[in-house]
VOGU-3710 file (C-alpha; in Angstrom, 3 decimals, decimal comma):
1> xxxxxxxxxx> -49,128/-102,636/21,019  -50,784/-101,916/24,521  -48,740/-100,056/26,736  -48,918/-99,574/30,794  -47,228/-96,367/32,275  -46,765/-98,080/35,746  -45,706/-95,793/38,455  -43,803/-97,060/41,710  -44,761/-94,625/44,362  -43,198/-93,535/48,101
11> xxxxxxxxxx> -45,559/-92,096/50,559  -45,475/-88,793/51,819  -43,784/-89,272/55,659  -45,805/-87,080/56,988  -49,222/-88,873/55,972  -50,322/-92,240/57,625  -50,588/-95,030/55,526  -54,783/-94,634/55,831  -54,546/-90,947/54,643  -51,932/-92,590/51,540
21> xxxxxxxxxx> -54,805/-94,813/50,932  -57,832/-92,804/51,057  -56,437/-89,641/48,899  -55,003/-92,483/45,968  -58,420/-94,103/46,225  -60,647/-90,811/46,485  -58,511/-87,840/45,089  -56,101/-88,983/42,677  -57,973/-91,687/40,963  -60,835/-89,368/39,644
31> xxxxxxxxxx> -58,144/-87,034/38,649  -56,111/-89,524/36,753  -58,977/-91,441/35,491  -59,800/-88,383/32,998  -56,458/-88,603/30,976  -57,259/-88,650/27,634  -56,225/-91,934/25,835  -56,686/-94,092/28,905  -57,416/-97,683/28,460  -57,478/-99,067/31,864
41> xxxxxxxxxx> -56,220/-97,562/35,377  -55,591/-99,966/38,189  -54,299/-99,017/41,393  -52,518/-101,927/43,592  -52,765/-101,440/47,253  -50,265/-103,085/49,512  -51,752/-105,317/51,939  -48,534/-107,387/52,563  -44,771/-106,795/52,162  -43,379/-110,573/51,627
51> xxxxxxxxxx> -39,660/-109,774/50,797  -38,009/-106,439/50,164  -34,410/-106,331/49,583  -32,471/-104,720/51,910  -29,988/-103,869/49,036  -32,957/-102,575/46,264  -32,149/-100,185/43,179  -35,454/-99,448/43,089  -37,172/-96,923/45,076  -39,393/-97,816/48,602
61> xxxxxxxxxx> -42,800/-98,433/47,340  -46,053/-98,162/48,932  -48,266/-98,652/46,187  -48,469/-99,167/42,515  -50,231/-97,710/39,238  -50,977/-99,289/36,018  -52,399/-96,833/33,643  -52,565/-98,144/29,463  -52,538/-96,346/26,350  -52,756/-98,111/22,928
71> xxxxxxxxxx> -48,758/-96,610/22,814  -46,071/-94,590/24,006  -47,287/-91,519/21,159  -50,503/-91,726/22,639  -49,271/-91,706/26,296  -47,584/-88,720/25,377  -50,224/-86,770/24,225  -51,916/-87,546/27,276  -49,066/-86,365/29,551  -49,135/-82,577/27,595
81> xxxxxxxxxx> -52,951/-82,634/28,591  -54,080/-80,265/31,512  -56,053/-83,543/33,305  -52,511/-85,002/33,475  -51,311/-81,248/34,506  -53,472/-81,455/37,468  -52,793/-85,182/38,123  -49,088/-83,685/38,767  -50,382/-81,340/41,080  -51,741/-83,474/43,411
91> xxxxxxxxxx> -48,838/-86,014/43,388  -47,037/-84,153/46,192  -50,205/-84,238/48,635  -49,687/-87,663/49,245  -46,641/-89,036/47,454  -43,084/-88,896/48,810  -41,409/-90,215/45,558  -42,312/-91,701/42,154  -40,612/-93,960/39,531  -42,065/-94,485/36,392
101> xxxxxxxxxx> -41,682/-97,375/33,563  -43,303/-98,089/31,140  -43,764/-102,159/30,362  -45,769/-103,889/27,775  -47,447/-107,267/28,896  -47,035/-111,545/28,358  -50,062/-113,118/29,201  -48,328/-116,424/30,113  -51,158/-117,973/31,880  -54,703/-117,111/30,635
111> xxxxxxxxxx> -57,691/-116,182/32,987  -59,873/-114,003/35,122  -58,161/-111,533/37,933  -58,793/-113,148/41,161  -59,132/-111,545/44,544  -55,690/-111,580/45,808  -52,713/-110,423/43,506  -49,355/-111,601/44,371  -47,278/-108,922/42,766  -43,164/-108,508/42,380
121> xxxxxxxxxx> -40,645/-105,844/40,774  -36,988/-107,540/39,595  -33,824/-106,059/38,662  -31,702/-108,114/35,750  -29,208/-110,299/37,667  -25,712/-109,008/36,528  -24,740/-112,274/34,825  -28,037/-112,122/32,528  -27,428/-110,804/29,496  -29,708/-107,763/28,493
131> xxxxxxxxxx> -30,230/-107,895/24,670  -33,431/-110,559/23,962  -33,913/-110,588/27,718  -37,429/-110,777/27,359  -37,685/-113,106/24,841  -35,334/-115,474/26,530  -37,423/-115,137/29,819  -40,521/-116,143/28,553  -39,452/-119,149/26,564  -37,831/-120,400/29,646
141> xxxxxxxxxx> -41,210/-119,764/31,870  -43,815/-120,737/29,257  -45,232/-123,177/31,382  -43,858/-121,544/34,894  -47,296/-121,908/36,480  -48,376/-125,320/35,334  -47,012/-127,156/38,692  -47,508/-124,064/40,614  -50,443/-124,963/43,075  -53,925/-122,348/43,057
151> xxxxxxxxxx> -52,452/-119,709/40,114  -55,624/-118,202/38,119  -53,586/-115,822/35,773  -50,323/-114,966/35,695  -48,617/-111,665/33,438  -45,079/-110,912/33,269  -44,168/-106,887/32,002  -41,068/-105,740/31,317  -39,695/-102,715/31,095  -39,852/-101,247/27,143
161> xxxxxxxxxx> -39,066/-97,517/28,120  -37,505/-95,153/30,779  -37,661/-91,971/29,395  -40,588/-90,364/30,622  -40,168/-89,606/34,135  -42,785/-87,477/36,053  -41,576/-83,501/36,935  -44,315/-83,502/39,817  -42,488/-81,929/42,714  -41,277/-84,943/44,526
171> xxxxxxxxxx> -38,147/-86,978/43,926  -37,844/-89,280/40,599  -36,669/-92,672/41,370  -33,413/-94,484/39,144  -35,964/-96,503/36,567  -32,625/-98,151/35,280  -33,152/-100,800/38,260  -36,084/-102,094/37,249  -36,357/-105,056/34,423  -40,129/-106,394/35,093
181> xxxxxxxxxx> -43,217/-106,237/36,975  -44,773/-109,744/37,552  -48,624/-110,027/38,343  -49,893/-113,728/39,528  -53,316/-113,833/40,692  -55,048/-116,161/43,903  -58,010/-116,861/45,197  -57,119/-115,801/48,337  -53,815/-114,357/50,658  -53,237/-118,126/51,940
191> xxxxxxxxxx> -53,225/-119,723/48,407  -50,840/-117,084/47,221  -48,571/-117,652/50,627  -48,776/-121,102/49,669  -47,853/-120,759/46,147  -45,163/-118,754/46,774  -43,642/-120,983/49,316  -43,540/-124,022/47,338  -40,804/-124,910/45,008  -42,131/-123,996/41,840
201> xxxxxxxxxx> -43,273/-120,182/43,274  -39,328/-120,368/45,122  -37,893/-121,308/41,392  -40,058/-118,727/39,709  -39,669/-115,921/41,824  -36,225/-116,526/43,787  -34,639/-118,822/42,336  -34,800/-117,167/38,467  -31,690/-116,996/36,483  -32,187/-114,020/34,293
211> xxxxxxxxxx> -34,900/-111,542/36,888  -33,897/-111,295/40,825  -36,740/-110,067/42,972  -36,428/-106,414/44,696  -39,716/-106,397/46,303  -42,903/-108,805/46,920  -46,186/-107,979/47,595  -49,464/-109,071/48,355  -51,834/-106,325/46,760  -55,557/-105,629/47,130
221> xxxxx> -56,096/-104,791/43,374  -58,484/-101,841/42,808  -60,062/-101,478/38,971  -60,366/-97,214/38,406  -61,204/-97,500/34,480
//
């Protein structure tokens, strides 16, 4: 099954967000675009912070990568490669810290990306139980979106491994705080606003009983590979 090494990334304090942006964009995508094995690379740019916990286990972000491979062997004989050798290097140039997980996807609403991605990380809520987590989550939001006003697509990942951090010269976030990586797409910044405001989006995203939101984002979604 498809894979996605997604990396939750710091920037560097001494570079402006603009400079973040630019190298990601410019320098690093190129770079990481040549691992061998790739399927896709997308790189979400925050254009919006919505909610961040004051109390997170996860990391600050500033911006995150999805990068798949058709599995974890083959994601690991990409990061032995020299392209992924020099994708470490550059890490540091712009990055101030880096988490990575590695999720596997449920399609739970079918479509076509939109322009605007509404975009959350969630820790398990310490009542939830963790064995058949995932399988209890999406039976209970099967049909999440259905009353949830301007959704084109929506993907929930969790987290399937945390044992491949990244020895890049900058700090390694605690992956342990992070259960799943939700992706809902819009039309637009006001329909996701909207969305997320009413009482399905509050029920979905706030409101869940198993996942409890440590950071939501409006992202500018940019396709690498």
């Amino acid at each position: 099954m498809t894979v996605y090494r997604c990396a939750l990334f710091s920037r560097r304090a001494d570079v402006t967000p603009a400079q973040f942006a630019s190298h990601w964009l410019g320098v690093h995508g190129p770079l990481a675009a040549k691992l061998p094995g790739l399927g896709t690379y997308r790189q979400n740019h925050i254009r919006e912070r919505l909610y961040e916990s004051p109390n997170s286990p996860v990391q600050a972000i500033d911006g995150i990568a999805q990068l798949s491979f058709p599995s974890i062997a083959a994601m690991e004989v990409s990061d032995a490669s020299p392209e992924y050798a020099a994708c470490k290097l550059d890490i540091p140039k712009f990055q101030g810290g880096i988490t990575i997980l590695v999720i596997e996807a449920d399609e739970l609403l079918a479509g076509e990306n939109a322009p605007t991605k509404l975009m959350w990380v969630s820790t398990r809520r310490s009542d939830a139980p963790s064995a058949g987590l995932r399988e209890q989550w999406v039976a209970a939001n099967r049909d999440a979106t259905r009353a949830l006003p301007g959704a084109r697509r929506f993907v929930q990942n969790f987290v399937v491994d945390r044992a491949h951090p990244v020895a890049a010269g900058v700090p390694s976030g605690d992956p342990s705080g992070a259960e799943a990586v939700s992706e809902l797409w819009f039309d637009d910044a006001a329909s996701a606003r909207t969305a997320l405001e009413s009482p399905p989006g509050r029920r979905l995203v706030f409101e869940d009983p198993f996942l409890a939101p440590v950071g939501v984002y409006l992202m500018q979604e940019v396709k690498i590979v």
